[in-house]
Residue frames relative to the residue before (quaternion, step in Angstrom):
aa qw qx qy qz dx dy dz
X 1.0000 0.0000 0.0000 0.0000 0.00 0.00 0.00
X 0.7692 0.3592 -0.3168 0.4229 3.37 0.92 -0.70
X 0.3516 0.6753 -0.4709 0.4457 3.74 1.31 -0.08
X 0.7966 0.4700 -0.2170 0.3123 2.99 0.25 -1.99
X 0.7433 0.3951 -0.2478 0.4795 3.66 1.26 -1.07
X 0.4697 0.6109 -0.4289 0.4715 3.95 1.46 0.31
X 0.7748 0.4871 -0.1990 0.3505 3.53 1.36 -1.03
X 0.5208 0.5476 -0.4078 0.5125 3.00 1.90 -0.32
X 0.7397 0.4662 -0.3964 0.2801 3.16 0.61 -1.46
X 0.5710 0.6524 -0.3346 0.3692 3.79 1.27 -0.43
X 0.7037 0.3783 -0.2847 0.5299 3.38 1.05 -0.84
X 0.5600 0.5580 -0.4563 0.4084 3.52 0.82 -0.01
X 0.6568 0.5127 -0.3357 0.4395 3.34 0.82 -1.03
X 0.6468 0.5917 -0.2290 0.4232 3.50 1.28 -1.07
X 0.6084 0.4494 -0.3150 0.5733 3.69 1.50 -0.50
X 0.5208 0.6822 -0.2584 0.4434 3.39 1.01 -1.25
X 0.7769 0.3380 -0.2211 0.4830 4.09 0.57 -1.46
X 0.3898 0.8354 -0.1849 0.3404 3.43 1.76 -0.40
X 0.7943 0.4271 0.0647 0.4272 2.50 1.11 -1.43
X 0.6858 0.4701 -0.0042 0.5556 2.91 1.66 -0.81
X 0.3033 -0.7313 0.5407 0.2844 3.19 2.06 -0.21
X 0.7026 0.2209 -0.4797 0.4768 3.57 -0.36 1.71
X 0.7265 -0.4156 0.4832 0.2567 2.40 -2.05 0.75
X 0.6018 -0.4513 0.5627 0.3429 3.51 -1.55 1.00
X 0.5943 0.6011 -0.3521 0.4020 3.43 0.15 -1.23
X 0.7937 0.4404 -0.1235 0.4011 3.15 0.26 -1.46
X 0.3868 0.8616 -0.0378 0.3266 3.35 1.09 -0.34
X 0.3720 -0.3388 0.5915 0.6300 2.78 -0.54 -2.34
X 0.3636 -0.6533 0.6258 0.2221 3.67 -1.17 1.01
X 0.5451 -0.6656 0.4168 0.2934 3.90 -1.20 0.97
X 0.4787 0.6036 -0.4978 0.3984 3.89 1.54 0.43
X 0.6476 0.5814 -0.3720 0.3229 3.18 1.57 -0.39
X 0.3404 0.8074 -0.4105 0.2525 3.74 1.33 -0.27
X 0.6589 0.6187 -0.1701 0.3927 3.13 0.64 -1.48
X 0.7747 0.3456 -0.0946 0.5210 3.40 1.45 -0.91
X 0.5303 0.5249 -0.4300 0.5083 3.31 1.62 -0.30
X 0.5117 0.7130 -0.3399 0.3381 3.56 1.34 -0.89
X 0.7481 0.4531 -0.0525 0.4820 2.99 0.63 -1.91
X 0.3841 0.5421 -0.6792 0.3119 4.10 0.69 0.58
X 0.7003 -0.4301 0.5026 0.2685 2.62 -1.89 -0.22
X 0.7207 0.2652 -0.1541 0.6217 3.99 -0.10 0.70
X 0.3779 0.7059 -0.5052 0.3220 3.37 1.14 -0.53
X 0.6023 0.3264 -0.5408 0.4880 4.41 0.16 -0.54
X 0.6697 0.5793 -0.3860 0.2586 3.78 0.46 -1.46
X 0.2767 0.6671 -0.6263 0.2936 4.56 1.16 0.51
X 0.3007 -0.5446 0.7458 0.2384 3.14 -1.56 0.84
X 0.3555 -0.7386 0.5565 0.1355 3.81 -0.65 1.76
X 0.6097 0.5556 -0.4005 0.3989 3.79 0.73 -0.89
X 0.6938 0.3277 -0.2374 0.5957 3.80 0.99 -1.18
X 0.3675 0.7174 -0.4607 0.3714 3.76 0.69 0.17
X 0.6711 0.5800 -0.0654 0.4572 2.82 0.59 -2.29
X 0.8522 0.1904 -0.1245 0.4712 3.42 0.47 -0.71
X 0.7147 -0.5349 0.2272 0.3891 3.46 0.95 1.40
X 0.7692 0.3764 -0.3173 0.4073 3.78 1.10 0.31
X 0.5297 -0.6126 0.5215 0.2687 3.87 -1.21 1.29
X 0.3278 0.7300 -0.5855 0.1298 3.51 -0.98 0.72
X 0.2108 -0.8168 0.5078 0.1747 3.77 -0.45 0.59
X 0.6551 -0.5474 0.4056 0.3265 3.36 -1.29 1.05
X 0.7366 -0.0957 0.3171 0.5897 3.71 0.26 -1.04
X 0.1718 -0.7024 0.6697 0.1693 3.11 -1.77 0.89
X 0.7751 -0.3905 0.3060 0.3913 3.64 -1.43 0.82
X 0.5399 0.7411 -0.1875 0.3523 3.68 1.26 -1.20
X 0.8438 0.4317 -0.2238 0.2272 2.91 0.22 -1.60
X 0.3690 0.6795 -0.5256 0.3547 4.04 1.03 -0.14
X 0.8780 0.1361 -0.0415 0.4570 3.28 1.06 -1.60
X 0.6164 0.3836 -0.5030 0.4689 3.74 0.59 0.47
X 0.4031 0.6892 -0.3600 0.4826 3.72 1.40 -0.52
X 0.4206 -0.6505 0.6188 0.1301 3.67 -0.73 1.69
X 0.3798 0.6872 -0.6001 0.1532 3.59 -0.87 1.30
X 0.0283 0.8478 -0.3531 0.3946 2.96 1.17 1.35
X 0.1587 0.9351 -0.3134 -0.0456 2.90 0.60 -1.47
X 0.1942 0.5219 -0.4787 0.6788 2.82 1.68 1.88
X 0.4497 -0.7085 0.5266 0.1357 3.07 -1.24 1.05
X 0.6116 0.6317 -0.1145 0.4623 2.97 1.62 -1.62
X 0.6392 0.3629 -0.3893 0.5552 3.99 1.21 -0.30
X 0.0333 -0.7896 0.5197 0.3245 2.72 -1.35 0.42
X 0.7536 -0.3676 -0.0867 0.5380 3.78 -1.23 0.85
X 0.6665 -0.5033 0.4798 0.2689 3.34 -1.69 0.00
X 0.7042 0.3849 -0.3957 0.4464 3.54 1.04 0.20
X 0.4556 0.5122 -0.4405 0.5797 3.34 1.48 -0.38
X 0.4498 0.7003 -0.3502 0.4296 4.05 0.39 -0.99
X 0.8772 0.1939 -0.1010 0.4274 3.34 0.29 -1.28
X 0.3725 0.7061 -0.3849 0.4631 2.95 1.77 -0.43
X 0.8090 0.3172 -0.1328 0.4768 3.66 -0.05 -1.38
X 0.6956 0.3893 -0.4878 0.3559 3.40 0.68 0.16
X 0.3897 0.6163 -0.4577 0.5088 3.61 1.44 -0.37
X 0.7071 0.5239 -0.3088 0.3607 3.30 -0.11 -1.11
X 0.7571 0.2313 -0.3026 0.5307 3.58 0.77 -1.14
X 0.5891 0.4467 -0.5119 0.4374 3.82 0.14 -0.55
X 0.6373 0.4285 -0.5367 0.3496 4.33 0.31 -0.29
X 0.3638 0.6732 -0.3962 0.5073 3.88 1.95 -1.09
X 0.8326 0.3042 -0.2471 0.3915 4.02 -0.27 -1.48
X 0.5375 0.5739 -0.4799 0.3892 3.57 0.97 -0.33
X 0.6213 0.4348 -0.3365 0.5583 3.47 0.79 -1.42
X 0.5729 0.5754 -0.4403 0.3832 4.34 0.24 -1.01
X 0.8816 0.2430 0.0352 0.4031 3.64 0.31 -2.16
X 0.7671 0.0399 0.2898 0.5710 3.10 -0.09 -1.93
X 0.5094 -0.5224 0.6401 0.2406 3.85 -1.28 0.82
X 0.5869 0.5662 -0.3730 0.4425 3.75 0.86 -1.24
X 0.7669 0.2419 -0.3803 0.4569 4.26 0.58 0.20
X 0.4928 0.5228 -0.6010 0.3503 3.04 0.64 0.81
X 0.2634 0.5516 -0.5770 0.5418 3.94 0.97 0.33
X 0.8288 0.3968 -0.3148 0.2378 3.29 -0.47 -1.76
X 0.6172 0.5584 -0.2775 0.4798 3.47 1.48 -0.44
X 0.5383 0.6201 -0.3972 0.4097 3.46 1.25 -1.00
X 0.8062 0.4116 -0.1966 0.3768 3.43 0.15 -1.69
X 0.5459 0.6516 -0.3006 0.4325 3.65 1.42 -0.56
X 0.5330 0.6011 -0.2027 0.5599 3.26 1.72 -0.80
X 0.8652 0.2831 -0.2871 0.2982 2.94 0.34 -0.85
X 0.4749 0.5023 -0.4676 0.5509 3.47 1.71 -0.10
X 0.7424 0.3913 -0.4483 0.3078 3.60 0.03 0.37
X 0.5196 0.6048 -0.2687 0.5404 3.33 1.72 -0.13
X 0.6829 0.4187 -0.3764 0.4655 3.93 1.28 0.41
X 0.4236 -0.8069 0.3689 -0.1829 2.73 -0.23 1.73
X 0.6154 -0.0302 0.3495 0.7058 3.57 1.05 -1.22
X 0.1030 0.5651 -0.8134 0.0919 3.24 -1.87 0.73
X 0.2849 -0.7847 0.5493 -0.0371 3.22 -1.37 1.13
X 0.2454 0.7643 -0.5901 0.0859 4.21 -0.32 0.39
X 0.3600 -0.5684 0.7347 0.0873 3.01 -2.25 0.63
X 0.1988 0.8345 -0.4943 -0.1404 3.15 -0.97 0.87
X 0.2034 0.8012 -0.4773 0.2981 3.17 1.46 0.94
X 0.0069 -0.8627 0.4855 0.1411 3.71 0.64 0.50
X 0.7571 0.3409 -0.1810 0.5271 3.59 1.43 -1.00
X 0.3822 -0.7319 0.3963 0.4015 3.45 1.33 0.39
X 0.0169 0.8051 -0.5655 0.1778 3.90 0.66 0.79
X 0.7012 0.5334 -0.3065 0.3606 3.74 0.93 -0.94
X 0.6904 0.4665 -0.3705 0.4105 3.33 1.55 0.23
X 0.1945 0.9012 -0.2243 0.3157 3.48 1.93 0.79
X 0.6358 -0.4160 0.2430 0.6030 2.49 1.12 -1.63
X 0.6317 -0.4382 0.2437 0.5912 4.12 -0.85 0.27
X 0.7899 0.4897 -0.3455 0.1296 3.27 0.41 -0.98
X 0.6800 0.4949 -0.2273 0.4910 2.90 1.54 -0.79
X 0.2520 0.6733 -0.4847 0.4983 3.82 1.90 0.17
X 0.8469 0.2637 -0.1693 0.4297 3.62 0.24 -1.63
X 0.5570 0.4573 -0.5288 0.4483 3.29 0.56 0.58
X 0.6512 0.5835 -0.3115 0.3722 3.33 0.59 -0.77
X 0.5710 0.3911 -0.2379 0.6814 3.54 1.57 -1.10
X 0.5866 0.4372 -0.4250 0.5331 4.04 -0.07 -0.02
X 0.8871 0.1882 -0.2973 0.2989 3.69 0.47 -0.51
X 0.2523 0.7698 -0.3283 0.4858 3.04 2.15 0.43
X 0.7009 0.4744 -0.2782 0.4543 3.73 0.86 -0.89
X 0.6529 0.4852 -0.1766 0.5542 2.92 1.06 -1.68
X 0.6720 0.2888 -0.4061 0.5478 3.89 0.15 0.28
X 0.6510 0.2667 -0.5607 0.4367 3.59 0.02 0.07
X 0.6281 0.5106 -0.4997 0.3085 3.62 0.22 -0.98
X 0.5357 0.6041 -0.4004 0.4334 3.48 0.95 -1.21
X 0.6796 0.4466 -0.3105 0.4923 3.84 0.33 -1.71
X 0.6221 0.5825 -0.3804 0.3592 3.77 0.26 -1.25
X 0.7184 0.4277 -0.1900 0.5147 3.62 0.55 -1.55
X 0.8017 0.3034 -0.4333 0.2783 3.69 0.40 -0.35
X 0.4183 0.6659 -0.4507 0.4224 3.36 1.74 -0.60
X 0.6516 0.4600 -0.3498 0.4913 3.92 0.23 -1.48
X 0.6675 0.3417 -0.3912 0.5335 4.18 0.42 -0.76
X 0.7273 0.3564 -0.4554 0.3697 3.69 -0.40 -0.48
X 0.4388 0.6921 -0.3448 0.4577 3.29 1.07 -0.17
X 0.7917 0.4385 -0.0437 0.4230 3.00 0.22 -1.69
X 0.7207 0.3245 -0.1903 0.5823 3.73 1.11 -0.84
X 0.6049 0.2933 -0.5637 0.4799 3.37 0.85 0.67
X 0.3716 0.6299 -0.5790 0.3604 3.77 0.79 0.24
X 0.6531 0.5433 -0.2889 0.4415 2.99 0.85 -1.62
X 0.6728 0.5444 -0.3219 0.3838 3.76 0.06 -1.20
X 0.8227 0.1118 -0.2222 0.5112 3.63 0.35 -0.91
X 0.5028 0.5036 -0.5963 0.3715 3.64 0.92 0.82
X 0.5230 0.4684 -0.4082 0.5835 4.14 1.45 -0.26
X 0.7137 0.4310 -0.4013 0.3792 3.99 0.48 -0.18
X 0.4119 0.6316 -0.3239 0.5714 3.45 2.22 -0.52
X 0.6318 0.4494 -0.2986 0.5565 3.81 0.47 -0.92
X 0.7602 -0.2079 0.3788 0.4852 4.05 -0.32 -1.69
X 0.2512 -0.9052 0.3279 0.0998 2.73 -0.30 1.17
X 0.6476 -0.6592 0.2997 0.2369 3.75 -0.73 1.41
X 0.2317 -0.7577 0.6098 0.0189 3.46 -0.71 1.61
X 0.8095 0.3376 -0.0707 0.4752 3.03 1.55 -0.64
X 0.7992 -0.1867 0.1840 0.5409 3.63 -0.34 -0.50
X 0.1488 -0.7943 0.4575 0.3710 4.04 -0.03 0.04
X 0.5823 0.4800 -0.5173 0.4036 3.64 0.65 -0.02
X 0.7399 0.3825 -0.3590 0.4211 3.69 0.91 -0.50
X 0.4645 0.6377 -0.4335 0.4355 3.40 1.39 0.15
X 0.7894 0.3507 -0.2860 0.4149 3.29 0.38 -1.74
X 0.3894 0.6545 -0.5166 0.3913 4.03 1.23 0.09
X 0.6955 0.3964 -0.3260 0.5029 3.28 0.19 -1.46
X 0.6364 0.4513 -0.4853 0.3947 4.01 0.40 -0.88
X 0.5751 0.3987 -0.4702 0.5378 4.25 0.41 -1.45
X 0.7417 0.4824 -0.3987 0.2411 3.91 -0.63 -1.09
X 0.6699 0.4159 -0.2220 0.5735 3.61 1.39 -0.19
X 0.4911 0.5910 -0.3682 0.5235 3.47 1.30 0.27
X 0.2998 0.7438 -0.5920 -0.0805 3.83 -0.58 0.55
X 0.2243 0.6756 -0.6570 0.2483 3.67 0.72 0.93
X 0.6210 -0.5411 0.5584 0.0984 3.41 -1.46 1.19
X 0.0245 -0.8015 0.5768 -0.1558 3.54 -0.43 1.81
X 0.2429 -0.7784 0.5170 0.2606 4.18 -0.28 0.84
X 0.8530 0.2180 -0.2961 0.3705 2.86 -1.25 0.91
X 0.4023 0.7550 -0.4117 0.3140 3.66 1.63 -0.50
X 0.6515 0.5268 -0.1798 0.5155 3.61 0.72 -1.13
X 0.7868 0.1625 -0.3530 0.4796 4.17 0.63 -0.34
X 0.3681 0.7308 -0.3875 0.4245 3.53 1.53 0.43
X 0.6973 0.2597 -0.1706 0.6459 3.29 0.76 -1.27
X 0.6253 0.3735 -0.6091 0.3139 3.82 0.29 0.36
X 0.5866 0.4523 -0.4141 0.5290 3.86 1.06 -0.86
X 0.5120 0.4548 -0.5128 0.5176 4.48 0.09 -0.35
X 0.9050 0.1639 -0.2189 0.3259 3.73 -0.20 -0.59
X 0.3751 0.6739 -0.4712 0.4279 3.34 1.68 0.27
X 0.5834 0.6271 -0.0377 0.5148 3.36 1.32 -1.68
X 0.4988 0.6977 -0.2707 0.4371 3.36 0.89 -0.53
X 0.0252 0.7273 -0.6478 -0.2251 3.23 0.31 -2.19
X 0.6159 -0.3990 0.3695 0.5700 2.88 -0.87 -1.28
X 0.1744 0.6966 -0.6320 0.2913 3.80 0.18 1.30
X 0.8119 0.2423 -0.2198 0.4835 3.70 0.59 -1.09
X 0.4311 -0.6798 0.5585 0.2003 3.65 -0.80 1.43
X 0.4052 -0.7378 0.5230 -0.1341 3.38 -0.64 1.70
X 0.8512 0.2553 -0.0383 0.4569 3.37 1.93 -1.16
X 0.3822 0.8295 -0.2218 0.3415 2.50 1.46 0.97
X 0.5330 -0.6409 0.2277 0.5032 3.68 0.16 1.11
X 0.7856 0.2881 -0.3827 0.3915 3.60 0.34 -1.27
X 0.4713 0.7534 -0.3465 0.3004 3.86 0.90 -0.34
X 0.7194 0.3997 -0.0865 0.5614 3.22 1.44 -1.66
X 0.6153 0.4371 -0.4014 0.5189 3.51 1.43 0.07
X 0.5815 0.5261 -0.2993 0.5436 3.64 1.20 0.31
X 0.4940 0.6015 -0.2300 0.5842 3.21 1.28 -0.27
X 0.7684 0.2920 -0.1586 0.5469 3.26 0.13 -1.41
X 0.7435 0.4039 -0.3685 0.3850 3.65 0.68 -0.03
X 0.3990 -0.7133 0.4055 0.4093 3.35 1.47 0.66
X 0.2784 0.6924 -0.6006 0.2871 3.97 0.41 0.57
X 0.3880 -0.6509 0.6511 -0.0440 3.18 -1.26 1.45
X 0.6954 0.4463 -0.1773 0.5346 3.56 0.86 -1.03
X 0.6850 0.3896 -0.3453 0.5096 3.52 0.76 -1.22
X 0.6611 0.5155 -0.4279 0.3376 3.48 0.14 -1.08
X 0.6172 0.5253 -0.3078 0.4984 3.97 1.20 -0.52
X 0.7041 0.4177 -0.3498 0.4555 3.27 0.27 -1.23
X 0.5462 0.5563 -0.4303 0.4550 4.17 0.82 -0.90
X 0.5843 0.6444 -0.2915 0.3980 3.67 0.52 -1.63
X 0.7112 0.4537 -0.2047 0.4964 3.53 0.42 -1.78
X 0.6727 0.5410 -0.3500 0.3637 3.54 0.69 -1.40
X 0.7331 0.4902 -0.2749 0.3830 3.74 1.00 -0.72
X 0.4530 0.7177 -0.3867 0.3609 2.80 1.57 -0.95
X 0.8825 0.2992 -0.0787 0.3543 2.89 0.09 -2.32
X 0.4451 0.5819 -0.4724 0.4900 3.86 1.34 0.59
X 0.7178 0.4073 -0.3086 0.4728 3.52 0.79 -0.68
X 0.4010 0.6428 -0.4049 0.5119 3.47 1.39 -0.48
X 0.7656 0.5939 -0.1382 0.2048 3.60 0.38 -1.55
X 0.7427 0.4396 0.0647 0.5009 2.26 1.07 -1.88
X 0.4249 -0.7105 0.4267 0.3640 3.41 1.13 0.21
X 0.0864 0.8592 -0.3835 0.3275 3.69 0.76 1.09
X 0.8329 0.1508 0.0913 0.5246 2.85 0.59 -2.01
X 0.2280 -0.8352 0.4997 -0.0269 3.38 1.01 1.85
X 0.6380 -0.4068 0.6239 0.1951 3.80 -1.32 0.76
X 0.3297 -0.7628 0.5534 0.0560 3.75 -0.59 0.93
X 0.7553 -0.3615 0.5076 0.2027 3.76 -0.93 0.30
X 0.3004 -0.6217 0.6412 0.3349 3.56 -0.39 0.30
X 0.1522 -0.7926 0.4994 0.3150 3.75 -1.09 0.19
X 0.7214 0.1351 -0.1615 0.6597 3.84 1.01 0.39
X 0.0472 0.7497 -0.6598 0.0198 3.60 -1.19 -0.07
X 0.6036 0.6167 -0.3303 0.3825 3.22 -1.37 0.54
X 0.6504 -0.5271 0.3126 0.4488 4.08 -0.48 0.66
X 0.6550 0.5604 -0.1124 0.4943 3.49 1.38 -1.32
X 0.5354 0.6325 -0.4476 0.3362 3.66 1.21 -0.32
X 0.3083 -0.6249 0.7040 0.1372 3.41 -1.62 0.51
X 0.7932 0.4143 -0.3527 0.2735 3.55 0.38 -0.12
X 0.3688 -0.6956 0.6096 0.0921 3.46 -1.09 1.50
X 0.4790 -0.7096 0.4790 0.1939 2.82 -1.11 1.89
X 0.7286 0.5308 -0.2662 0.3414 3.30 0.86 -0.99
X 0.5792 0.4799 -0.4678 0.4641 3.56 1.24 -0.57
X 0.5931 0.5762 -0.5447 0.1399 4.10 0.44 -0.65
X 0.4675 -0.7195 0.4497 0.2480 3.42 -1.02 1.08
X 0.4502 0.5855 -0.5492 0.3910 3.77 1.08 1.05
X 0.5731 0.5208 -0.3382 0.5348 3.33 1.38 -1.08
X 0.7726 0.3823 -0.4453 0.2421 3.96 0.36 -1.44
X 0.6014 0.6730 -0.4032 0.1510 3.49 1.04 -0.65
X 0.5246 0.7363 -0.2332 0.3582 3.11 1.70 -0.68
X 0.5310 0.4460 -0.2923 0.6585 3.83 1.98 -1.29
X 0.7385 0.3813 -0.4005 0.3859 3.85 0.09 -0.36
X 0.7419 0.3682 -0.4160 0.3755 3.37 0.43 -0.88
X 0.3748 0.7953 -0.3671 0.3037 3.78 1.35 -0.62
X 0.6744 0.5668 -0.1370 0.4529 2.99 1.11 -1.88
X 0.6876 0.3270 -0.3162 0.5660 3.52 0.33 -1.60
X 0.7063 0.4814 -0.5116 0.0878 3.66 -0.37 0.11
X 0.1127 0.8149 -0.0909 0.5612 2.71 2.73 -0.61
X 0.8168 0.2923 -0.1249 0.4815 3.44 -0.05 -1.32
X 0.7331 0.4439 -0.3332 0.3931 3.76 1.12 -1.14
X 0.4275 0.7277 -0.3361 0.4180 3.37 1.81 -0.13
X 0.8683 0.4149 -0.0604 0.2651 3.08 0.71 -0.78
X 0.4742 0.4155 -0.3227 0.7060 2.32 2.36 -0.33
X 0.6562 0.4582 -0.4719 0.3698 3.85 0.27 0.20
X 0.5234 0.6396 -0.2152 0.5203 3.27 1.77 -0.12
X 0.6402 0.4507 -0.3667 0.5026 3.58 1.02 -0.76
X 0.7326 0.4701 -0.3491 0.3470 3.95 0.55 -0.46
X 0.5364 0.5139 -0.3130 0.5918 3.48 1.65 0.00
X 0.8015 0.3154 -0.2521 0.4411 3.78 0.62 -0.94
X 0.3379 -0.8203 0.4306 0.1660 3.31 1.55 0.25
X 0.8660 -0.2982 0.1276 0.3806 3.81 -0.88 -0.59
X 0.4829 0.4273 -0.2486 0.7228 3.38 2.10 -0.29
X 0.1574 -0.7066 0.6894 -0.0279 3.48 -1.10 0.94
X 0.4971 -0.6584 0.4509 0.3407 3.46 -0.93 0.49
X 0.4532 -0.7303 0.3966 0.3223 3.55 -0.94 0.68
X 0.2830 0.8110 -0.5073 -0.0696 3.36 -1.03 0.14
X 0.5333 -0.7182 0.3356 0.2952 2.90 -1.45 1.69
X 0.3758 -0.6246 0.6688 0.1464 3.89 -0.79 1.39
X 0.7968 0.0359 0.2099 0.5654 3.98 -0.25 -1.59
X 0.2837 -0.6514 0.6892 0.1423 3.50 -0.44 1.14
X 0.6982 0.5137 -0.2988 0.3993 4.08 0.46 -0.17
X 0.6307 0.0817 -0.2438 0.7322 3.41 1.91 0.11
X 0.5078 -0.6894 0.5154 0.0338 2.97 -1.40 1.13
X 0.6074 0.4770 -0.3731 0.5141 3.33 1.11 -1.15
X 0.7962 0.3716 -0.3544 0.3200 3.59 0.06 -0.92
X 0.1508 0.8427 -0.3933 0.3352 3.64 1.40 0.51
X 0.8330 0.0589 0.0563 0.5473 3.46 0.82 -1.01
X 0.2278 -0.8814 0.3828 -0.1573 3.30 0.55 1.70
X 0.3536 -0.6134 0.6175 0.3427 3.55 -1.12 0.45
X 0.5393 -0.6904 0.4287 0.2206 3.44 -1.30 0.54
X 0.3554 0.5713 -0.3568 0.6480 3.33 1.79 0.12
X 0.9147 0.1679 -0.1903 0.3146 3.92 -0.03 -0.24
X 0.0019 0.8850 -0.3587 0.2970 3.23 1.55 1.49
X 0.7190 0.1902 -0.0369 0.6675 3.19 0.71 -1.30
X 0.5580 0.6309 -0.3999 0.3614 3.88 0.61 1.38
X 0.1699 -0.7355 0.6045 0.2544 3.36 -0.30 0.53
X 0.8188 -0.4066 0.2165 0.3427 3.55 -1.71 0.38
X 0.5866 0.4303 -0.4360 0.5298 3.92 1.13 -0.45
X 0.0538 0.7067 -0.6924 -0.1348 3.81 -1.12 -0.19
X 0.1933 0.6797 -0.6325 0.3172 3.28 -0.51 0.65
X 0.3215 0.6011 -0.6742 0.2841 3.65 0.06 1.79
X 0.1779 0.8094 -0.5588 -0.0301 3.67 0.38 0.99
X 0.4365 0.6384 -0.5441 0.3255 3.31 1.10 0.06
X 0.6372 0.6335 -0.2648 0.3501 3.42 0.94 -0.47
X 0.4316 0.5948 -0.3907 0.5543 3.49 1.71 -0.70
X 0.4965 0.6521 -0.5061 0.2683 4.22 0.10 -0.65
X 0.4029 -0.5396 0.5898 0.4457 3.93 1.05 -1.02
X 0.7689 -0.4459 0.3996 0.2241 2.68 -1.85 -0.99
X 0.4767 0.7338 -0.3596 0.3240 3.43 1.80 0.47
X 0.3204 0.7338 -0.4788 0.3601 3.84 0.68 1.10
X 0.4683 -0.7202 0.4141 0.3009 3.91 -0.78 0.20
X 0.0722 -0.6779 0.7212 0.1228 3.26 -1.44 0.52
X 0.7356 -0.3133 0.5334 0.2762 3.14 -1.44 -0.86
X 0.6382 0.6643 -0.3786 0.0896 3.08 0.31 0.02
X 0.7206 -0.4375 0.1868 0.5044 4.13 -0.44 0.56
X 0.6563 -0.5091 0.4791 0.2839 3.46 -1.04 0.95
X 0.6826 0.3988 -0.3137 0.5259 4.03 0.32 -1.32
X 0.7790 0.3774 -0.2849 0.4118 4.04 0.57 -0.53
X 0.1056 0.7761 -0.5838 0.2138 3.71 1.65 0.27
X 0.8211 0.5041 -0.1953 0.1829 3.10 -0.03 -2.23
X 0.3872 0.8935 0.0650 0.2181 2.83 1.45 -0.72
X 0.7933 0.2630 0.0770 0.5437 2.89 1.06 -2.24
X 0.4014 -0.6474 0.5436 0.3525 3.00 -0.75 1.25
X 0.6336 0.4527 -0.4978 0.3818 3.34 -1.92 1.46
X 0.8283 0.4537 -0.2347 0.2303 2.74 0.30 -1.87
């Protein structure tokens, strides 16, 4: 494997000086392989555009979660998303409280991962044979994306945390705090309501549906609570080492499975979002009737100074499915049916 990826990288360099009218030599000297080998991303070469004298990489670690899979026209991506909300929560620090500029800090930094890189060949087995090569490179992706998505969430849910310690601050737990805060929130949020239906679709049976404080969110027809609970498990199983990184399912030239479609990786771009969203609603009771501005399209002005409820919108809105309330299914225990408001 490593012959084979010394000879490409040689004949590339050799098409590459070609072009340029010089000698290889002249160039890049062939002691330098070894090290061109050894970058980072270096397995992640698209070989087909290789072959033909051009650098391109298969996929970056990123793309589960900055990668638009949403599939709402009306959002717009999730890194811009976080983009504009940093921006305004650093605006409300300077407006209210110093205490959102945290919430901006950590928002920053989920928008500042870019790429994330791992090895998990610990016993170096991928030089055995091909097959076990392409496993080894099949679970290489699937651990960064995995690493990528949780860095950008832990990120994100400590935004959340010290944006619920910005609001009141937590004697208790802050995911069960900032619940009780979203569950006391009924200000009207687009798109919040088919978020938390794809987060808990994605789920499966990860988020506990029967659970006392859940089913008291439930029965209170809370939109917000019924998220902020959701997230709270999430990011305990996240913690707690729960929500364990899956197996590759296939590998190999012949595979059919897209890393990016597996619904361990998508749950991570959805739940990302709804937390995003609980920001903002934890944000609207602090910025009160004057939101902070921010500049969306330096090329329109009007949309310059924005409600904080239409951050993660592009110019059409048009989530009336969302007007309906709170009458939509979940999961939740047969004995607590009676219960939910709707049903």
């Amino acid at each position: 494997m490593a012959a084979l990826l010394k000879a490409r990288v040689a004949a590339f360099l050799r098409t590459l000086a070609d072009r340029l009218s010089l000698e290889p030599v002249a160039r890049v000297s062939h002691s330098t392989i070894p090290d061109f080998i050894a970058l980072p991303g270096a397995a992640r070469l698209d070989w087909t555009a290789f072959d033909q004298g051009e650098v391109r990489m298969r996929y970056s670690a990123v793309d589960p979660v900055w990668n638009d899979v949403d599939e709402v026209d009306e959002l717009v991506g999730l890194r811009e998303h976080v983009r504009r909300l940093s921006r305004a929560m650093a605006e409300l620090s300077f407006r209210q409280a110093a205490a959102w500029n945290d919430v901006a800090y950590n928002l920053k930094l989920a928008y500042s991962v870019t790429d994330v890189f791992a090895d998990t060949d610990m016993d170096g087995t991928s030089a055995y044979c091909r097959p076990a090569a392409e496993y080894e490179a099949a679970d290489d992706e699937f651990t960064e994306k995995h690493l990528a998505a949780t860095i950008i969430f832990s990120f994100a849910w400590t935004a959340y945390e010290r944006a619920i310690e910005a609001v009141e601050p937590a004697r208790a737990g802050r995911g069960a705090k900032g619940r009780d805060l979203a569950s006391a929130n009924t200000r009207h949020l687009p798109y919040l309501r088919r978020t938390l239906l794809d987060a808990a679709a994605l789920a499966g049976d990860g988020t506990d549906f029967g659970r006392r404080e859940m089913r008291r969110m439930l029965a209170l027809g809370s939109l917000p609570g019924v998220a902020a609970e959701h997230l709270r498990q999430f990011r305990n199983r996240l913690t707690h080492g729960d929500l364990r990184k899956p197996e590759p399912k296939d590998w190999g030239d012949e595979s059919r499975w897209i890393v990016d479609e597996d619904p361990h990786l998508l749950q991570f771009h959805v739940n990302i979002r709804l937390v995003l969203l609980l920001i903002q609603l934890l944000a609207f009771d602090v910025a009160g009737t004057a939101p902070p501005p921010v500049d969306f399209d330096p090329d329109d002005p009007e949309r310059n100074e924005e409600d904080l409820g239409l951050l993660h919108c592009r110019n059409d809105i048009d989530d009336e499915d969302d007007q309906f309330g709170f009458d939509f299914e979940l999961p939740v225990a047969p004995a607590d049916a009676e219960r939910r408001p709707g049903a």
